[in-house]
N, C-alpha and C positions, 0 to 999 in steps of 0.2 A: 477686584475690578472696581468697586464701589468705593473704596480708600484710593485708587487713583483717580478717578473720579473729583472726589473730595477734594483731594490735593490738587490737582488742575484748577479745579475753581476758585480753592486760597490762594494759588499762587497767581492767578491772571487778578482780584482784586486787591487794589493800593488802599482801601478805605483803612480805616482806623479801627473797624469795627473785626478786624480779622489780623493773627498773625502772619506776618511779612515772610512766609516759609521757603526758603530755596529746598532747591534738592538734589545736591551737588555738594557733597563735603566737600571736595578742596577747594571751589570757590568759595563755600561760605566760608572756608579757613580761612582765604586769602583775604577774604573783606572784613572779615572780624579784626583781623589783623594790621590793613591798613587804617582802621573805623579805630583801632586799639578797643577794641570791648569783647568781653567775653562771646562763647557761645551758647546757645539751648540746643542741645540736640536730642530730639525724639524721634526714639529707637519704634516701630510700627512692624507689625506682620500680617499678610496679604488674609484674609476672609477672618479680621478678628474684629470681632462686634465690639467688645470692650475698645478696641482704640479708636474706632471710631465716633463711640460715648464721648471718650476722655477727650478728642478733637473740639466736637461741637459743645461740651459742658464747658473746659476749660480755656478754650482756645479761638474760640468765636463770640461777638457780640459779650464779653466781660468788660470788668470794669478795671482790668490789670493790662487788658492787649497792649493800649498806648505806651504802658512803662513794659510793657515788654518789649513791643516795637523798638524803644529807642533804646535800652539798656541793652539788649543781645543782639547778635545776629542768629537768627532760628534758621536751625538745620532741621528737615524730616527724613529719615532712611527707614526705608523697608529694609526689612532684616533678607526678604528674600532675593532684593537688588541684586546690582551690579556689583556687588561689593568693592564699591568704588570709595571706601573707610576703613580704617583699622579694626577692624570686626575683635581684633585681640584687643581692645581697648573698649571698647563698647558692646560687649557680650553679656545675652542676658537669655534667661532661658522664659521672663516674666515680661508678658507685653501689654501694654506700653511700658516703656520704661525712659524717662527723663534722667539728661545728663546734665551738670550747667560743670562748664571746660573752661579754662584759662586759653585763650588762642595762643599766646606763644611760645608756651609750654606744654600747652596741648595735655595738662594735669586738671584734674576733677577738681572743682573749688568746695564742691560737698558730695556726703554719699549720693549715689543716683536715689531717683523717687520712682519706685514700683508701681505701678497698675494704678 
């Protein structure tokens, strides 16, 4: 409940000082897609304290968010979602887990980045 929490509050602020998170893969496909830029997708699971660290360490108030902001479009999926993403593509038994994906291929541009 606290990671949705979290994410409701990312996603209602536009500041600069937070990642620009949807949470809706195939929209964010589709706008990566018309935007032509990769995506970030971070893989999350429901009462896990470490993703919640790696949110607000890595993912708030940095000094990387703006060249995040503008280089990706950032996806967040709970692993215990809708499974409303290719879970056969984005499977991981290690949470958080960071994807960065080519949109139009929908192929990994590096290995994923674990916890």
């Amino acid at each position: 409940m606290r990671i949705l929490l979290l994410l409701l509050l990312l996603v209602s602020f536009g500041s600069a000082n937070h990642i620009s998170w949807l949470g809706d893969y195939d929209k964010a496909l589709q706008k990566a897609q018309e935007e032509k830029k990769p995506m970030m997708v971070l893989l999350v699971k429901k009462n896990c304290k470490r993703c919640n660290e790696v949110i607000v360490e890595h993912f708030m108030n940095s000094d990387e968010v703006d060249e995040l902001n503008e280089k990706y479009v950032a996806v967040i999926i709970t692993y215990e979602g809708k499974l409303t993403y290719p879970i056969e593509m984005f499977f991981s038994t290690t949470f958080p887990t960071l994807f960065f994906v080519d949109s139009m291929t929908e192929s990994f541009l590096r290995e994923p980045i674990y916890y």
